[in-house]
ZAMARGU-4260 file (C-alpha; in steps of 0.2 Angstrom, whole numbers, plus 5000, padded with zeros to 4 digits):
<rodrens>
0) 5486/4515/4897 | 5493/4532/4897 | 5483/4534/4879 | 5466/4530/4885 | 5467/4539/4902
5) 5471/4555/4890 | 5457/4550/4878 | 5446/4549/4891 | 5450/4567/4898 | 5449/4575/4882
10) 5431/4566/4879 | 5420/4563/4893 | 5405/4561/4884 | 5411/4552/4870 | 5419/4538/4884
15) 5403/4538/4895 | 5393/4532/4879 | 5406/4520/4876 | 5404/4513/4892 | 5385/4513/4893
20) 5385/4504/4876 | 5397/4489/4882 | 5385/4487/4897 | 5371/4486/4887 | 5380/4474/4875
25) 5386/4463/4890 | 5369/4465/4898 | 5361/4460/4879 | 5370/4445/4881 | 5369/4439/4897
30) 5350/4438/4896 | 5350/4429/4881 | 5362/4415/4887 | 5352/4415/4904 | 5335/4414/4896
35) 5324/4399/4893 | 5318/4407/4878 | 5328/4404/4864 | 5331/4413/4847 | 5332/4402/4833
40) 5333/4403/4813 | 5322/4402/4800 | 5332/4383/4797 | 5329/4379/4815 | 5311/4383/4814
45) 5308/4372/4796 | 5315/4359/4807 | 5305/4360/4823 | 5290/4361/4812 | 5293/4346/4798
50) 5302/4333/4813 | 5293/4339/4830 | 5278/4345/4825 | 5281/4364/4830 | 5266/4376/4834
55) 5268/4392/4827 | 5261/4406/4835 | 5260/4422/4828 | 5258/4440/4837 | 5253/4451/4826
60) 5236/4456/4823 | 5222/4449/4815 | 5225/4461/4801 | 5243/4459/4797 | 5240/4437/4799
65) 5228/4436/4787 | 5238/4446/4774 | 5251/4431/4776 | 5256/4420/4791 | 5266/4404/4793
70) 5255/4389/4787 | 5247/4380/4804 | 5250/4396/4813 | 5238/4399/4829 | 5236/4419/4830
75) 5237/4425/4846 | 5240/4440/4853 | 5251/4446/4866 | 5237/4454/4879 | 5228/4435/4878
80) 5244/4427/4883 | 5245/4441/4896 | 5229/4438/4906 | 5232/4418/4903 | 5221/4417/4888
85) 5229/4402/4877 | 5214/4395/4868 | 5219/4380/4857 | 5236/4382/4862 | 5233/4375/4881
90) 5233/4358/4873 | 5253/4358/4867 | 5261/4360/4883 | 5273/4348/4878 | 5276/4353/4861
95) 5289/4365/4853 | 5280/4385/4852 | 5289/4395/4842 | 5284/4412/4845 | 5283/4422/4828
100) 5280/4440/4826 | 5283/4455/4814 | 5302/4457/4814 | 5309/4448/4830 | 5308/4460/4841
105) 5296/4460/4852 | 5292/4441/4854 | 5304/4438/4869 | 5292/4443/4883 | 5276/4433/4879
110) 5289/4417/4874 | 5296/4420/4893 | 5275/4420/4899 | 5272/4405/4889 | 5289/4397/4898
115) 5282/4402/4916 | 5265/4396/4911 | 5271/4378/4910 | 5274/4377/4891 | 5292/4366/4890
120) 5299/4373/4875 | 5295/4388/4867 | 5306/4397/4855 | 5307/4413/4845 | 5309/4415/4827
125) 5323/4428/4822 | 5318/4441/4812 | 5300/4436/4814 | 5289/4435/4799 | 5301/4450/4790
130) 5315/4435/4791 | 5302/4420/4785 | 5295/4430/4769 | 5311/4438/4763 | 5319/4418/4762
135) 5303/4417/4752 | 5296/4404/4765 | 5279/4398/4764 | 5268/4410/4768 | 5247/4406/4768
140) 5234/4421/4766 | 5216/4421/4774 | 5208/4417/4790 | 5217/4402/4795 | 5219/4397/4814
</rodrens>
């Protein structure tokens, strides 16, 4: 104890960023084991879409889903499911939603909207379409839904 109480007094700044990263790692965490939003794999996903029939929806722009998206995929984007706007989605309430977009990161926040809108079980892929394609996963080019 004696060591770390030294430590600490030698390197202030060095301990406060230690500390401020542990909370932030704690607080990381402890959202993700509270939310109703869950991060699943690319394994996980297959599954949900073969058994359950899984809808996809991807976040990324019109652009970046026609260059490739998830076969099936719906393409919508994160201002629509702001302000309520869920088109063809409104009819899966009750099915699985996985929540796709570039890399993983930024699909937690319109999953959570889709949850408090009354959609039962929506999850988000990890590592988004980044993930998918780099497990050379199917991947469909054009227009689609």
């Amino acid at each position: 104890m004696q060591e770390i109480m030294q430590f600490v007094g030698r390197h202030p700044i060095l301990s406060i960023a230690w500390i401020a990263l542990l909370a932030a790692v704690l607080y990381t965490t402890f959202k993700g084991l509270t939310s109703k939003v869950k991060v699943i794999t690319r394994g996980e996903a297959t599954r949900l879409i073969n058994k359950e029939e899984a809808v996809v929806v991807d976040l990324r722009t019109r652009d970046e889903f026609r260059k490739g998206h998830i076969p099936s995929a719906l393409n919508l984007q994160t201002a629509e499911i702001k302000n309520n706007n869920f088109g063809e989605l409104e009819k899966h309430k009750s099915s699985p939603i996985i929540i796709v977009d570039a890399n993983g990161v930024n699909a937690q926040e319109p999953g959570a909207l889709l949850n408090k809108a009354g959609f039962e079980r929506v999850f988000v892929l990890k590592e988004g379409i980044a993930g998918w394609s780099g497990e050379n996963l199917p991947l469909v080019r054009g227009k689609g839904k």
